[in-house]
C-alpha positions in Angstrom: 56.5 12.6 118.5 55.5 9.1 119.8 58.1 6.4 119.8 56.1 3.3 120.0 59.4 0.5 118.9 62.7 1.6 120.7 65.6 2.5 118.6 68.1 -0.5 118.5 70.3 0.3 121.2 74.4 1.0 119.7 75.6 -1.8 122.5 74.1 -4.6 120.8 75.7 -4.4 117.6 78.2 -6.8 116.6 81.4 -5.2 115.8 80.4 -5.3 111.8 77.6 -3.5 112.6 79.5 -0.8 114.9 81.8 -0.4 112.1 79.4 0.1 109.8 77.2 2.5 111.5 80.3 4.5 111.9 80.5 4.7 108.5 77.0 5.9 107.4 76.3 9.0 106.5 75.5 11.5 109.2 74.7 14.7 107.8 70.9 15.9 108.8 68.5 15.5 105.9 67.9 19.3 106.3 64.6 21.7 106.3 64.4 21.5 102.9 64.0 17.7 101.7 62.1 17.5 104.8 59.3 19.5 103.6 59.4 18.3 100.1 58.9 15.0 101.7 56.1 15.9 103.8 54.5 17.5 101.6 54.5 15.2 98.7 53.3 12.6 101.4 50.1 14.8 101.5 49.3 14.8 98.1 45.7 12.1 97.5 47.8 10.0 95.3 49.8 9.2 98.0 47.9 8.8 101.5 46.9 5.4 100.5 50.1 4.3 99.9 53.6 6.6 100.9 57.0 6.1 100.7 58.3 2.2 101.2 59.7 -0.4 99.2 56.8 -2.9 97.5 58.5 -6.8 97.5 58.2 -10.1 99.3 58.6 -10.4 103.1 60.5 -7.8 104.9 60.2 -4.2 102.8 61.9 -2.6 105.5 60.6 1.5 106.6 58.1 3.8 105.2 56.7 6.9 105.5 52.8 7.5 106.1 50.1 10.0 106.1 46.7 8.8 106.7 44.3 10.9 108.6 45.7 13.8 109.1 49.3 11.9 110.8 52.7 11.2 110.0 53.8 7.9 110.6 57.1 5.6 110.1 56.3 2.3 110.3 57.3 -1.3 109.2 56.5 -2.5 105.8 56.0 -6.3 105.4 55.2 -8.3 101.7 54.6 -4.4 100.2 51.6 -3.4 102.3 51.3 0.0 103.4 51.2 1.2 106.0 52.4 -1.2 108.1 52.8 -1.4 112.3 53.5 1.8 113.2 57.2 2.9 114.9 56.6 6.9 115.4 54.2 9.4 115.1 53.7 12.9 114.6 51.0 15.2 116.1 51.4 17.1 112.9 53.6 18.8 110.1 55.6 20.6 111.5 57.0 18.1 114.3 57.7 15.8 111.0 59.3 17.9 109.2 61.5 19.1 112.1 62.4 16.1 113.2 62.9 14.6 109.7 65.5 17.7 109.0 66.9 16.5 112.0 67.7 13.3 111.0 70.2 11.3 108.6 71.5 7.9 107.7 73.4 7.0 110.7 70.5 7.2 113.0 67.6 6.5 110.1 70.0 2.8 110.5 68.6 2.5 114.3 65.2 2.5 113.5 63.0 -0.7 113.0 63.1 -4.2 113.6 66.5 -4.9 111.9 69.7 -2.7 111.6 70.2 -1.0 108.5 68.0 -3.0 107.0 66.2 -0.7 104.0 65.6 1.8 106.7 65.0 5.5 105.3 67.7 7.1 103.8 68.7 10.1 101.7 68.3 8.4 98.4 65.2 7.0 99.4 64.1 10.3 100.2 65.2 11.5 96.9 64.0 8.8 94.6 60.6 9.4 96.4 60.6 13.0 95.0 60.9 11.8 91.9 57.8 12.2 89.2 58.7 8.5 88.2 59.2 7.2 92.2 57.3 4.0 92.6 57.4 1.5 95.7 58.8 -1.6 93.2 62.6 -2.1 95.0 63.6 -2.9 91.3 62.1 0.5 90.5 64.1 1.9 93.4 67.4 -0.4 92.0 66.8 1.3 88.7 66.8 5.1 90.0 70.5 4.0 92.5 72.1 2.2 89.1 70.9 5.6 87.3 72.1 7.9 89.6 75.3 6.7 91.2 77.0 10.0 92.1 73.7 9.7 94.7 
């Protein structure tokens, strides 16, 4: 793994932002999402594209996989995929690192805190058969399914 934009350090949170960190989710994605993930991420339809949210401006995180590497990197105006913030020699480091992972820290990542960063919904609603990068697409699927 290759960390090519720091994580946003906890210290320079305001105190909202502490308090809201605090109160993210922190259970690890797990082995399983994690490979559903990377292995829908593989499929032709979607190394041109991946997982990210499609609006103006800011679009937040997405996942990549474009020649034969796993990225996460920022999405701006809907364009895939966008300046890179890790990589993954291959699969398996995704995937383990991924289960690894959850909401809390996912909110660290990226240019802006919490800011549609990836999360367990997102991972979900990119599972989906219907999953498409439109964020009123993605508003649909959370209004749908708000025991998520």
């Amino acid at each position: 793994m290759t960390l090519l934009l720091p994580k946003i350090p906890l210290d320079t949170l305001t105190e909202k932002e502490l308090a809201l960190y605090h109160n993210l989710d922190n259970q690890p994605y797990g082995p399983d999402l994690a490979d559903q993930v990377a292995e829908k991420l593989r499929l032709p339809k979607y190394q041109d594209s991946g997982l990210f949210h499609s609006h103006r401006d800011y679009c937040g995180l997405g996942f990549f996989y474009d020649q034969e590497q796993y990225t996460m990197g920022v999405v701006h105006d809907g364009y895939s995929p966008g300046k890179p913030i890790v990589t993954f020699e291959d699969q398996q480091e995704f995937t383990t690192w991924l289960a690894n992972e959850n909401n809390q820290n996912m909110a660290l990542f990226g240019e802006k805190f919490n800011n549609q960063t990836i999360t367990r919904v997102r991972l979900k609603w990119f599972l989906e058969e219907t999953y498409s990068p439109v964020w009123n697409d993605f508003c649909r699927y959370v209004r749908n399914n708000s025991e998520l």
